[in-house]
MDTraj code that builds the backbone (N, CA, C; nanometers):
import mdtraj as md
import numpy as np

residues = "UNK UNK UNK UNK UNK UNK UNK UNK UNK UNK UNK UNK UNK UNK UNK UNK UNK UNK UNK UNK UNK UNK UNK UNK UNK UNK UNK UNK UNK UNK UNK UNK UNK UNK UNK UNK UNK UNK UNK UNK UNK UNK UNK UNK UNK UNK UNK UNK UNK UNK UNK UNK UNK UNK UNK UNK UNK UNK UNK UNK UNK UNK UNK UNK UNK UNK UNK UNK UNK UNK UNK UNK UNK UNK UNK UNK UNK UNK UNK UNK UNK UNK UNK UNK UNK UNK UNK UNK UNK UNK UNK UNK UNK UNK UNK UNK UNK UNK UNK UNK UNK UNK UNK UNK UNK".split()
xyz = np.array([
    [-0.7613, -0.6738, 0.6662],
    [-0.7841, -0.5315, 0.6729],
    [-0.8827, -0.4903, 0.5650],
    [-0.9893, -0.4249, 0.5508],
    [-1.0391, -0.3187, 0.4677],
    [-0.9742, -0.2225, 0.4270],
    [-0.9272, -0.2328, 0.2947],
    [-0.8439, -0.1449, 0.2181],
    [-0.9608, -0.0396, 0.1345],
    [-0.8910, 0.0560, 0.1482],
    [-0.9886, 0.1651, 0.0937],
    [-0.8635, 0.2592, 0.0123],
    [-0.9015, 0.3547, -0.0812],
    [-0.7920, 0.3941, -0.1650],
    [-0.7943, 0.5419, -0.1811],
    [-0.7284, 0.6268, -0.2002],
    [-0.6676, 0.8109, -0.1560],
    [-0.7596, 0.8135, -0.3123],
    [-0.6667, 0.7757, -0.3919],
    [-0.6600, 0.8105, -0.5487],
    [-0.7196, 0.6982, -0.5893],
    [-0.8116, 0.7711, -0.7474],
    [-0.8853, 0.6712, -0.8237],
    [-0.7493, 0.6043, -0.8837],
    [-0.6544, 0.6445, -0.9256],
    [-0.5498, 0.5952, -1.0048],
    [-0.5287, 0.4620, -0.9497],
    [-0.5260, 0.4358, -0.8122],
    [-0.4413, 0.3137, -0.7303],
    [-0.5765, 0.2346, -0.7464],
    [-0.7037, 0.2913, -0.7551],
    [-0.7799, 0.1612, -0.7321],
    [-0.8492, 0.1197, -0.8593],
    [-0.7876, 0.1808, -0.9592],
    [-0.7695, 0.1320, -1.1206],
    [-0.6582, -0.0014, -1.1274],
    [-0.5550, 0.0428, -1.1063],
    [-0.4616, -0.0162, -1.0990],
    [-0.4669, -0.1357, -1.0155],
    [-0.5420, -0.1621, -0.9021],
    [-0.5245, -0.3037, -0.8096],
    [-0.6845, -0.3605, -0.9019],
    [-0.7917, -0.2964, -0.8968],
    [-0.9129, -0.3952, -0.9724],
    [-0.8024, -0.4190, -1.1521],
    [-0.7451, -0.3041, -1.2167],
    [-0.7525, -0.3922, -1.4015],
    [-0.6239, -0.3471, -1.3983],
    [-0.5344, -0.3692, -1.3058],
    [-0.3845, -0.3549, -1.3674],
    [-0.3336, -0.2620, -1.4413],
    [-0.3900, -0.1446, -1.4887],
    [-0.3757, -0.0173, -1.5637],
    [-0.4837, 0.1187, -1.5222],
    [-0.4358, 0.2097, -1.5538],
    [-0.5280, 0.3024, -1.5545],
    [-0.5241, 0.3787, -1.6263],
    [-0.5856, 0.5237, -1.6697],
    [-0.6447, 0.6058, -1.7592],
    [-0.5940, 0.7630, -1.7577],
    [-0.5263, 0.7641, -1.6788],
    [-0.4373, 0.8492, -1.6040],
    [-0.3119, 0.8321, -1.6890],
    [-0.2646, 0.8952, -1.8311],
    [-0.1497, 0.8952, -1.8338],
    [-0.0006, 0.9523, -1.7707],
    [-0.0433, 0.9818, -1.6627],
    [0.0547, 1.0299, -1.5606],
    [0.0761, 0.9264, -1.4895],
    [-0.0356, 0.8423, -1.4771],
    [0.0127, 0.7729, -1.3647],
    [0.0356, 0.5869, -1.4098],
    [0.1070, 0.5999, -1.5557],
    [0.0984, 0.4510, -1.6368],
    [0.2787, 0.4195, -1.5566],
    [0.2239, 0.2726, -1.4946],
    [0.3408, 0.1831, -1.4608],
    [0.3599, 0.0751, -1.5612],
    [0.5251, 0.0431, -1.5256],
    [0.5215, -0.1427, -1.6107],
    [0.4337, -0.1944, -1.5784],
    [0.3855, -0.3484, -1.6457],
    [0.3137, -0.4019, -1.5882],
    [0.3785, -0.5293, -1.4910],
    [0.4840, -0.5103, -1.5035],
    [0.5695, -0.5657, -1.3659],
    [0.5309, -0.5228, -1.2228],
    [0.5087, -0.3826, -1.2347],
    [0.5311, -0.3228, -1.0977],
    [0.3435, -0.3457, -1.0852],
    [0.2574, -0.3265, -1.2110],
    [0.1084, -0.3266, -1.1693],
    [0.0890, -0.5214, -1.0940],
    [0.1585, -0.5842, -1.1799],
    [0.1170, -0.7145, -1.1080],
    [0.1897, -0.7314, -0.9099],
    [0.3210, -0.6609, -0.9354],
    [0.3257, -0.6974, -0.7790],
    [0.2632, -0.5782, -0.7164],
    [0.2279, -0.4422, -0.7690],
    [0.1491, -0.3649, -0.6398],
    [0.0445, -0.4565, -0.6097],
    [-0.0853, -0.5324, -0.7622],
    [-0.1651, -0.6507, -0.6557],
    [-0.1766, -0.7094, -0.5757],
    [-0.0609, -0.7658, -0.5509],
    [0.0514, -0.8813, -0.4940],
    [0.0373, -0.7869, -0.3392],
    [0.0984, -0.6990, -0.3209],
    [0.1473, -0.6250, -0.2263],
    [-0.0085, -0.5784, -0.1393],
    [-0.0906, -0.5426, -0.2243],
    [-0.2393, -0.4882, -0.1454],
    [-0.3162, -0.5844, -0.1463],
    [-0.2509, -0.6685, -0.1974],
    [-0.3158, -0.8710, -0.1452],
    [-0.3211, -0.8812, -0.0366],
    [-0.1718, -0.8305, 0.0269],
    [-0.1066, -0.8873, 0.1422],
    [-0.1958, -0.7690, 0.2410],
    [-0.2518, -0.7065, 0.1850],
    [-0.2709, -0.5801, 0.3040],
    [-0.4236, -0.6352, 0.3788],
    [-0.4953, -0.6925, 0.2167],
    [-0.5870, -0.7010, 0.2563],
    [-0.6481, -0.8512, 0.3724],
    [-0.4974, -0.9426, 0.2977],
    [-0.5045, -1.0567, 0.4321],
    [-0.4760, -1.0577, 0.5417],
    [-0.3788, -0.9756, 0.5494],
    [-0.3644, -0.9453, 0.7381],
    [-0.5210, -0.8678, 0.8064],
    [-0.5197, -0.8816, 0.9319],
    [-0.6020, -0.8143, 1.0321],
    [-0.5113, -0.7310, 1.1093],
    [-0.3755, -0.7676, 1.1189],
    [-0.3077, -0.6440, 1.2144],
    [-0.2112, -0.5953, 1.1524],
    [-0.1373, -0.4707, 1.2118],
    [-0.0020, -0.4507, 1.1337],
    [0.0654, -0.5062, 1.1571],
    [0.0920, -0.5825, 1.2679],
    [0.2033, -0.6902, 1.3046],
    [0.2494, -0.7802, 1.2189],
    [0.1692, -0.7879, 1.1305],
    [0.1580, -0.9499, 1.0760],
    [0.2535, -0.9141, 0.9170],
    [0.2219, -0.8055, 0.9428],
    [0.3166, -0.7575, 0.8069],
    [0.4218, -0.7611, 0.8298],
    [0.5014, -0.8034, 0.9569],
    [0.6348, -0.8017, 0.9733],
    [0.6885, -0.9592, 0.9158],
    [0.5925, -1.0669, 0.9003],
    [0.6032, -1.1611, 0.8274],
    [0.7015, -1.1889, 0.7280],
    [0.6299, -1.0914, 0.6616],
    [0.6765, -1.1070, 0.5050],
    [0.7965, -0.9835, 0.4808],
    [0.9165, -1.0474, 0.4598],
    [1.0194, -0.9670, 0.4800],
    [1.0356, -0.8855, 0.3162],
    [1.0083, -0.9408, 0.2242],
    [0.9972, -0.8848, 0.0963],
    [0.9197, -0.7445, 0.0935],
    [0.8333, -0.7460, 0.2117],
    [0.7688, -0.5989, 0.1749],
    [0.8188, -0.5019, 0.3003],
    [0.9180, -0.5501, 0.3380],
    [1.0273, -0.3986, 0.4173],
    [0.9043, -0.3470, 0.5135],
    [0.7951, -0.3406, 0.5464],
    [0.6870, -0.3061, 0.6036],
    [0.7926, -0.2020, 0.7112],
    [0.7233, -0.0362, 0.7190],
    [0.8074, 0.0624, 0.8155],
    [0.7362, 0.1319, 0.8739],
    [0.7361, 0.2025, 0.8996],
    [0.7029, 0.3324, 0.9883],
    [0.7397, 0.4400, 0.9345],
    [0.6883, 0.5429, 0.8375],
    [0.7537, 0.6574, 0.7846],
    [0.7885, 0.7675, 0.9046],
    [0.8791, 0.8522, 0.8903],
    [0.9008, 0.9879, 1.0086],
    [0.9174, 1.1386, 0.8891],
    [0.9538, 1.1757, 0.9410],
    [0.9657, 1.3077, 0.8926],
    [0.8027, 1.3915, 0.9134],
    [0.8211, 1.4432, 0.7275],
    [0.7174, 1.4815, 0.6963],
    [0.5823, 1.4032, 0.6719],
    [0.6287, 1.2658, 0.6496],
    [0.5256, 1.1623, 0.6244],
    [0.4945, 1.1040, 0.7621],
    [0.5309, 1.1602, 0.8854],
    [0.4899, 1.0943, 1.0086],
    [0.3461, 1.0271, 0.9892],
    [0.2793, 0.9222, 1.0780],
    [0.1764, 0.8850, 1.0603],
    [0.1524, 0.7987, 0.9681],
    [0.2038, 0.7951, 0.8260],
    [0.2189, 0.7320, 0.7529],
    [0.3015, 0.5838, 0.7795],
    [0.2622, 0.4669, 0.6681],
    [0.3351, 0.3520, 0.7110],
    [0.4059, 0.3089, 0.5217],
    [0.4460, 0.2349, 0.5056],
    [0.4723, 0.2078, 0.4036],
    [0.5219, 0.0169, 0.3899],
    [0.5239, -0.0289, 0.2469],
    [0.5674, -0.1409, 0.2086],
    [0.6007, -0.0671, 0.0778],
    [0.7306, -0.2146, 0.0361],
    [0.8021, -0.2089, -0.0844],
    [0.7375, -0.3195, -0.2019],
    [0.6980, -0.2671, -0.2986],
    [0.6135, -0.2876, -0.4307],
    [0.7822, -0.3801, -0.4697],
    [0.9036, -0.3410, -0.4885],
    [1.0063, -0.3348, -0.5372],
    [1.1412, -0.2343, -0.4512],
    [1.2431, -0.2788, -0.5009],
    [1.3371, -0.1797, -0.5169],
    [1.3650, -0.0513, -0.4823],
    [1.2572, -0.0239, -0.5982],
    [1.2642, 0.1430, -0.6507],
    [1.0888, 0.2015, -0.6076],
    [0.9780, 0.1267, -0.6065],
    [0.8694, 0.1621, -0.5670],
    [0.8543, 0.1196, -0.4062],
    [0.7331, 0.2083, -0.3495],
    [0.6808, 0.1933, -0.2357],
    [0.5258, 0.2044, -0.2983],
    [0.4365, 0.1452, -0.1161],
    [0.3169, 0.2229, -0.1242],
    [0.3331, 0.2846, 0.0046],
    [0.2885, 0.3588, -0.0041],
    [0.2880, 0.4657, 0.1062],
    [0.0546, 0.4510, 0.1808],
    [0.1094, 0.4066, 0.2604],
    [-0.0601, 0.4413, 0.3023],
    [-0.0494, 0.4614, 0.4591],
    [-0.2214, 0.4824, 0.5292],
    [-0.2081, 0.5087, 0.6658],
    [-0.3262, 0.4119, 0.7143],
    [-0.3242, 0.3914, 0.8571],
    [-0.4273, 0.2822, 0.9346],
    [-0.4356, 0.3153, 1.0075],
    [-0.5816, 0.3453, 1.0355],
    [-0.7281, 0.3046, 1.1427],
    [-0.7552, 0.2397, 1.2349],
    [-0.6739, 0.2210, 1.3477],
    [-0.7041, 0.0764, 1.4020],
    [-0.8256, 0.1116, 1.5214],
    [-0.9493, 0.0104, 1.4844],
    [-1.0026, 0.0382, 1.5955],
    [-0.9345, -0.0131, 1.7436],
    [-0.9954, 0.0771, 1.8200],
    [-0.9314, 0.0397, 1.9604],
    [-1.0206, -0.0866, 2.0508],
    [-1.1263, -0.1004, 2.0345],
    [-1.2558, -0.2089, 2.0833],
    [-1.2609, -0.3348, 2.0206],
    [-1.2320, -0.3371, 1.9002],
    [-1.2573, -0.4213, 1.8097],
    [-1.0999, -0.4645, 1.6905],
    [-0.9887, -0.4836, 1.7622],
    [-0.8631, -0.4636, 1.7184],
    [-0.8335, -0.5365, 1.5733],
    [-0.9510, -0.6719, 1.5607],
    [-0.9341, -0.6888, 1.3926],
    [-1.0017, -0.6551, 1.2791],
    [-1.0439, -0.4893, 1.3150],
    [-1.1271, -0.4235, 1.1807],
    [-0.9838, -0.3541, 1.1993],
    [-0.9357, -0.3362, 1.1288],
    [-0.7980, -0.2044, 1.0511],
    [-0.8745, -0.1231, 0.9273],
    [-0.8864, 0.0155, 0.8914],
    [-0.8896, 0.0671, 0.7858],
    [-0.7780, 0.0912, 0.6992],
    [-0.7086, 0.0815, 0.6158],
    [-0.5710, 0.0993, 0.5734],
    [-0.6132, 0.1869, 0.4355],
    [-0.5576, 0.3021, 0.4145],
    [-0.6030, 0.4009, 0.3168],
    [-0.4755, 0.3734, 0.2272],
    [-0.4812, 0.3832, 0.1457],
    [-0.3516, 0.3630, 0.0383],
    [-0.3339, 0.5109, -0.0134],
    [-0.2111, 0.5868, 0.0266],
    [-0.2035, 0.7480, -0.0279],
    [-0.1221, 0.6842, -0.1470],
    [-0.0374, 0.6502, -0.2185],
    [0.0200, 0.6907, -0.2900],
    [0.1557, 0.5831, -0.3257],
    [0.1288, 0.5239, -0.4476],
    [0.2338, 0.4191, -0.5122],
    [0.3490, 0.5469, -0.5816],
    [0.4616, 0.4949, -0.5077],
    [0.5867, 0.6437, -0.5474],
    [0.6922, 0.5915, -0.5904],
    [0.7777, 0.6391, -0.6690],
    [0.9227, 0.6402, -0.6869],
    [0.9883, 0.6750, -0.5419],
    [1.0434, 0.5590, -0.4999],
    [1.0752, 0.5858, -0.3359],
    [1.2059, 0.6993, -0.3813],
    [1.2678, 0.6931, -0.4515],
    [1.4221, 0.7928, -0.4920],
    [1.3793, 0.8955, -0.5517],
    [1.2972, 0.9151, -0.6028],
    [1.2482, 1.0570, -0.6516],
    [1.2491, 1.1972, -0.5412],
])
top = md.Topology()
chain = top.add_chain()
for i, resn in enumerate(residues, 1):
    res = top.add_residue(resn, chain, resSeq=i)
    for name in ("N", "CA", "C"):
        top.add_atom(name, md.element.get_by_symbol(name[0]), res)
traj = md.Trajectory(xyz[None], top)
């Protein structure tokens, strides 16, 4: 997939593991597996394939986040992002990354 990113914060954080944003400072536990996690986004070509890997809970958000998809960083974190799929060309995916969250918050 071509991963592309909402917030400068997240694409601080996947290129140098930190960012500049003191609002938005994680452990560096959670910065090494969000890598880990938008590794995985960027090796698949479909969403299917994310059903693979059972460690990242890969879902379907509803509610208010309809449209939205998500994987588990951890526990207690998600990423929350959305995908593009072309319809002609089914292994270009765009996958936008909205937002690394306190899933319990």
């Amino acid at each position: 997939m071509i991963v592309t990113f909402d917030k400068q914060y997240l694409k601080e954080l996947y290129e140098t593991g930190t960012t500049s944003e003191k609002k938005y400072r994680f452990q560096p536990d959670i910065a090494k597996r969000y890598k880990r996690c938008v590794s995985y986004l960027i090796s698949v070509s479909r969403k299917e394939e994310l059903y693979r890997f059972n460690s990242l809970n890969f879902e379907a958000l509803h509610g208010d986040k309809s449209g939205l998809y998500s994987i588990r960083v951890n526990d207690k974190y998600r990423i929350e992002f959305s995908l593009d799929e072309d319809t002609e060309n089914p292994m270009l995916t765009v996958c936008n990354i909205v937002e690394l969250n306190n899933h319990y918050k």
